[in-house]
Backbone bond lengths (Angstrom), bond angles and torsions (degrees), N, CA, C in turn:
res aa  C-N    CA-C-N  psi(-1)  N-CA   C-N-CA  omega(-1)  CA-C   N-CA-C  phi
1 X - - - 1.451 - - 1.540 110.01 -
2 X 1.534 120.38 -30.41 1.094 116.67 -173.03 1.880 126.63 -77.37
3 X 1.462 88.49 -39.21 1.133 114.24 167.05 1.202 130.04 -68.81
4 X 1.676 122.49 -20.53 1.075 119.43 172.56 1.678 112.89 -115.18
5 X 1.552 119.04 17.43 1.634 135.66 154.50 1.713 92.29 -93.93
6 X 1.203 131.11 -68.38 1.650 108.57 172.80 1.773 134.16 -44.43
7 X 1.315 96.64 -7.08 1.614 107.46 174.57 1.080 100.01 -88.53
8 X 1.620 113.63 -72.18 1.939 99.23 161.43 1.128 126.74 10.61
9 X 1.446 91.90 -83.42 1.617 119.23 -167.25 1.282 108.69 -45.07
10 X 1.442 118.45 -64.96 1.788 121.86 167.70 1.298 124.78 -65.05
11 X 1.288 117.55 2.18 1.251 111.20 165.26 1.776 110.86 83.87
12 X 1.372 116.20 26.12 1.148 125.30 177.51 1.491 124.44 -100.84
13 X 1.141 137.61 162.24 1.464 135.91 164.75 1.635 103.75 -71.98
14 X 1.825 111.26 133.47 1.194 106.95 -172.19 1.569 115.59 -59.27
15 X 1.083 118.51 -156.29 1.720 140.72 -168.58 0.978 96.38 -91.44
16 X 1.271 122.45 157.52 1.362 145.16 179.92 1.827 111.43 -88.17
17 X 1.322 127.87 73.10 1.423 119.51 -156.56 1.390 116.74 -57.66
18 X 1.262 96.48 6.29 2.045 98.64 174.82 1.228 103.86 -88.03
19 X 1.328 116.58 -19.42 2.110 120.37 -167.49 1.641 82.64 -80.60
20 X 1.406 125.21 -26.67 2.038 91.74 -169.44 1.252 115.75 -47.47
21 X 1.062 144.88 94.40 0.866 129.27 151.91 1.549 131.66 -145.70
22 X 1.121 142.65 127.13 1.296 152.99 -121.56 1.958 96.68 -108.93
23 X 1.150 115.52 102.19 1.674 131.48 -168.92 1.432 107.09 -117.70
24 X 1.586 105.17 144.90 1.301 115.53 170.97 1.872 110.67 -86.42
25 X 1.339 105.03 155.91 1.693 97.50 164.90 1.374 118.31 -21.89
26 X 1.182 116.46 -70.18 1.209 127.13 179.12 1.766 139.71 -49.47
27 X 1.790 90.23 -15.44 1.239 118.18 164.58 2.342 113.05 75.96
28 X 1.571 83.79 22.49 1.440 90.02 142.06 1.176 132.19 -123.65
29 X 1.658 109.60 147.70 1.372 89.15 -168.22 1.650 134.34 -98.09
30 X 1.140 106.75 -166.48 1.574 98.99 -156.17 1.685 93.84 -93.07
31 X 1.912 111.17 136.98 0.903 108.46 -162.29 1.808 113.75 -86.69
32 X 1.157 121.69 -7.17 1.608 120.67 164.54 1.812 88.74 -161.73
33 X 1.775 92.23 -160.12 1.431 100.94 -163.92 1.335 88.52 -94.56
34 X 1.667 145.36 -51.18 1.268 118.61 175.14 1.546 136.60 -31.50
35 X 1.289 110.47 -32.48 1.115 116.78 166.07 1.661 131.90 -72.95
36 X 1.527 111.43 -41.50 1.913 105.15 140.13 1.209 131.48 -49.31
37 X 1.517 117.27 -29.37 1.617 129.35 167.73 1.190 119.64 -54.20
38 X 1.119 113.94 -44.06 1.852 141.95 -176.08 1.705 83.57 -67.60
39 X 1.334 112.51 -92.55 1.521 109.90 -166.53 1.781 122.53 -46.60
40 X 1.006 113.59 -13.74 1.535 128.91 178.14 1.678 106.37 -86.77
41 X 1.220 99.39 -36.63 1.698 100.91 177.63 1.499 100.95 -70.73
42 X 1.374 122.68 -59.49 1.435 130.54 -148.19 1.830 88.57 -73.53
43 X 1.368 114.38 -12.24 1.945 104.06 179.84 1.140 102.35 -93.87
44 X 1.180 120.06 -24.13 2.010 114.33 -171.99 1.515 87.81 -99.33
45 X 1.093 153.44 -61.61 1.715 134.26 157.22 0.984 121.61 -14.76
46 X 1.396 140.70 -62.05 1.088 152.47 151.58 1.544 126.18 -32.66
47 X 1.420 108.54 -22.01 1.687 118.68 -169.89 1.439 103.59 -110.37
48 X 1.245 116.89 -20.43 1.567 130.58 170.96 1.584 108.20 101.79
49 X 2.044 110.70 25.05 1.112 90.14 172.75 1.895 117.06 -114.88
50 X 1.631 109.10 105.31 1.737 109.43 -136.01 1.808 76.99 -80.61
51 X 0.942 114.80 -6.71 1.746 90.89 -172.65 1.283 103.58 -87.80
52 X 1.321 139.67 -54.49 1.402 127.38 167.46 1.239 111.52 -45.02
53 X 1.311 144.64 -35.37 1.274 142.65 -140.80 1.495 85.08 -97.11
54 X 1.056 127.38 -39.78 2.300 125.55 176.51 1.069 98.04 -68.59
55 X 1.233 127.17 -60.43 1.761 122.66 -177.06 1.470 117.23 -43.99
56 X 1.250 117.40 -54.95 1.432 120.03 165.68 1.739 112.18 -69.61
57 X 1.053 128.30 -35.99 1.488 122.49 -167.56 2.137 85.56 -67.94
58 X 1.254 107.50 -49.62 1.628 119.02 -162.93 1.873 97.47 -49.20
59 X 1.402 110.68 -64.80 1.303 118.04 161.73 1.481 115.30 -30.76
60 X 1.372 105.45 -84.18 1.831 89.06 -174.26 1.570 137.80 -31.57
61 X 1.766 78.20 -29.20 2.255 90.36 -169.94 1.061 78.54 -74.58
62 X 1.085 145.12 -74.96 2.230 149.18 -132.48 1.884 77.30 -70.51
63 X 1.088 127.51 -50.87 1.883 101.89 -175.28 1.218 103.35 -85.97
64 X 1.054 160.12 -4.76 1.918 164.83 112.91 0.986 137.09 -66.86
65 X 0.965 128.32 31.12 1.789 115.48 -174.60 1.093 100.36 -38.70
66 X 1.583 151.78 -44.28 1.059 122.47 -157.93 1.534 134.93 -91.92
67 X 1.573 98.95 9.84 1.613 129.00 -158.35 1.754 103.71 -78.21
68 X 1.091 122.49 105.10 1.276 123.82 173.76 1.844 104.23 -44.91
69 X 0.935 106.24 -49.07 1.327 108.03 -165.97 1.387 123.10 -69.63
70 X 1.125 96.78 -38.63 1.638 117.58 176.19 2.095 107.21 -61.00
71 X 1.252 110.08 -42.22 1.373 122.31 162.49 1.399 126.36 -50.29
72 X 1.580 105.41 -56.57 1.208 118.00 176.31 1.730 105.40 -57.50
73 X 0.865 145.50 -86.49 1.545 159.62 157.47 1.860 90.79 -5.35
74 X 1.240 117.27 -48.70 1.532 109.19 -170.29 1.724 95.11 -52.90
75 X 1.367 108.28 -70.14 1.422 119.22 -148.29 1.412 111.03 -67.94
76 X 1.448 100.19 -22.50 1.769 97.63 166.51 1.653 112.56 -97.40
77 X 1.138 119.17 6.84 1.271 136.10 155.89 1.687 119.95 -58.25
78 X 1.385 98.61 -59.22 1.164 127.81 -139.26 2.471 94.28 -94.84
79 X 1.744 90.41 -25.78 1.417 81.27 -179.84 1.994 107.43 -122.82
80 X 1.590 77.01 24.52 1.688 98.49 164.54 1.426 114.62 79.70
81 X 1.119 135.55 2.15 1.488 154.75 174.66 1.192 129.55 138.62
């Protein structure tokens, strides 16, 4: 919706609503939002910022508990790297 009221705006033909879709580099896509959570934790972990990186690791588990990955990212989240 947003994207195609900013096309509006420029005076463009809207978006193609088959392109929504949310892709990795690699161009598969990501299979829910825990799993962007996971990768969002492990980049702000990685950047040295551990409090975003728990908030998001905390998020992924509460939408996965059962996500190996999402765990992993918690506990090295959680004892700062």
């Amino acid at each position: 919706k947003a994207a195609a009221s900013a096309a509006d705006r420029r005076g463009h033909a809207p978006p193609d609503p088959s392109l929504a879709v949310f892709a990795e580099s690699e161009g598969v896509a990501l299979s829910s939002a825990a799993d962007r959570e996971v990768k969002w934790a492990w980049w702000a972990l990685n950047n040295g910022n551990v409090k975003t990186a728990r908030s998001l690791a905390f998020r992924a588990v509460a939408r996965a508990p059962f996500n190996r990955a999402a765990w992993l990212v918690f506990m090295c989240a959680v004892r700062g790297h």
